[in-house]
C-alpha positions in Angstrom: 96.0 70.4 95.6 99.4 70.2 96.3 101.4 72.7 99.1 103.1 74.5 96.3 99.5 75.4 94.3 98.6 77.4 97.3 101.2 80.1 95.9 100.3 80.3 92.5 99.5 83.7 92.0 95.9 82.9 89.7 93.3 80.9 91.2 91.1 80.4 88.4 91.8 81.2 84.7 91.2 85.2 84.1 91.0 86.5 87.5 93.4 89.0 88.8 96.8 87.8 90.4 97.4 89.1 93.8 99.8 91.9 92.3 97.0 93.1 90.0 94.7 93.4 92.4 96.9 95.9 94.9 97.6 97.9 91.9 93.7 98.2 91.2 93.2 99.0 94.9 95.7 101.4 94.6 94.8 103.0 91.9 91.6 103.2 92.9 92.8 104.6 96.6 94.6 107.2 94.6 91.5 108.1 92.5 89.2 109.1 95.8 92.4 110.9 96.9 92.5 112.9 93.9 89.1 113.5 94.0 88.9 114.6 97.6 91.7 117.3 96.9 89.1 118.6 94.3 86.9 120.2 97.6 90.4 122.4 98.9 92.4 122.6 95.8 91.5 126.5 95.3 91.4 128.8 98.1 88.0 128.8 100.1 88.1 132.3 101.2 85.3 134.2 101.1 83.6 130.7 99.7 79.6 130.1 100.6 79.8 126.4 102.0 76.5 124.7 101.6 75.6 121.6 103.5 75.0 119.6 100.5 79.2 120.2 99.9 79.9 119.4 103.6 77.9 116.2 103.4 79.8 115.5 100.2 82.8 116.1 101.4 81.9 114.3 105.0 81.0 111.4 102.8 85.2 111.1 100.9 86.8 111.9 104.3 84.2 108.6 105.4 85.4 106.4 102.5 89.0 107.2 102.7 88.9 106.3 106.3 87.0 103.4 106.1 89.2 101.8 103.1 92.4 103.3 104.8 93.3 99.8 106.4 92.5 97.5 103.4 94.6 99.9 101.5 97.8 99.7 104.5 97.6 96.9 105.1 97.4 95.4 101.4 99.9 97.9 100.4 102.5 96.9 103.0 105.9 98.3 102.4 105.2 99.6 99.1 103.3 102.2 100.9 105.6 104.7 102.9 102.8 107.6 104.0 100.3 105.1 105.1 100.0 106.7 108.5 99.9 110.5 106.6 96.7 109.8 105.7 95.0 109.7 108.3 96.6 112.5 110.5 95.5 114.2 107.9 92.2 113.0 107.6 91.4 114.2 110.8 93.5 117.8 111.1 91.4 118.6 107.9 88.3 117.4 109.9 85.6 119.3 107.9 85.2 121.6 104.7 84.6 124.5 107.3 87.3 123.6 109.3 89.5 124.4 106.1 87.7 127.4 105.6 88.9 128.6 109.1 92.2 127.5 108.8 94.8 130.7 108.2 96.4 130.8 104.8 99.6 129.2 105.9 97.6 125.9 107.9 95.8 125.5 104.4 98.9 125.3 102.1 100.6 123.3 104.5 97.5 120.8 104.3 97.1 121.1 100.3 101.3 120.3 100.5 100.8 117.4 102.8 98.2 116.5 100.5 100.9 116.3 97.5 103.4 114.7 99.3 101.0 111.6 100.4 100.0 111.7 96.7 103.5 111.5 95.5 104.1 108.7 97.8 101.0 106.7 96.7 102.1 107.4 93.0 105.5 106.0 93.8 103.9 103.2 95.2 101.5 102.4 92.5 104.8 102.5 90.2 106.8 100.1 91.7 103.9 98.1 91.8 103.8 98.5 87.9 107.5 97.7 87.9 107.5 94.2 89.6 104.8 92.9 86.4 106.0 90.6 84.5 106.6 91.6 80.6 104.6 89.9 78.2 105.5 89.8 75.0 103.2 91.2 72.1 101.0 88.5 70.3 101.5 88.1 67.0 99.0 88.8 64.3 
């Protein structure tokens, strides 16, 4: 193997190149992020938390962290909320936390929410951007 094979961007025939592969992780980043929002997207006023829905929601808050430097650290510059996340991550803290929080701390955190969102979207597009066009295949 020659010094210039170390930079081709597939290893073996089929498999992901390296710019595929951050656009599945963020994609995938950007999925749990949606789906966390889906515990605090409505207002939880007067809302009967259960512990089953805390441990839930303990468990996204765990696996956003957790995958929160992979994602960084992959996404590099392409990424311009990375640390947003996580000060967010732990001023939301828990689902009754929300629930205590006055109805101008919870907007605020369902708009910081958005704006990281936006920013990972943006990402994920110019990520989508930089892949090469392939012409269609004849038939």
């Amino acid at each position: 193997m020659g010094f210039m094979d170390i930079f081709k961007s597939r290893s073996k025939k089929g498999e992901p190149t390296v710019l595929e592969k951050k656009i599945m992780l963020c994609r995938g980043y950007a999925k749990l992020w949606s789906d966390f929002f889906q515990f605090f997207s409505d207002s939880l006023e007067g809302v009967t938390i259960t512990d089953k829905q805390e441990a839930a929601f303990f468990k996204y808050m765990t696996v956003l962290s957790t995958r929160h430097f992979e994602f960084v650290t992959k996404m590099g510059e392409d990424l311009k909320a990375a640390d947003s996340i996580l000060v967010l991550l732990k001023d939301i803290g828990s689902l009754r936390n929300l629930q205590g929080m006055s109805e101008a701390e919870f907007s605020s955190t369902q708009v910081k929410w958005h704006e990281i969102f936006i920013h990972m979207n943006k990402a994920l597009g110019r990520l989508i951007q930089k892949m090469p066009v392939t012409a269609p295949k004849a038939a």
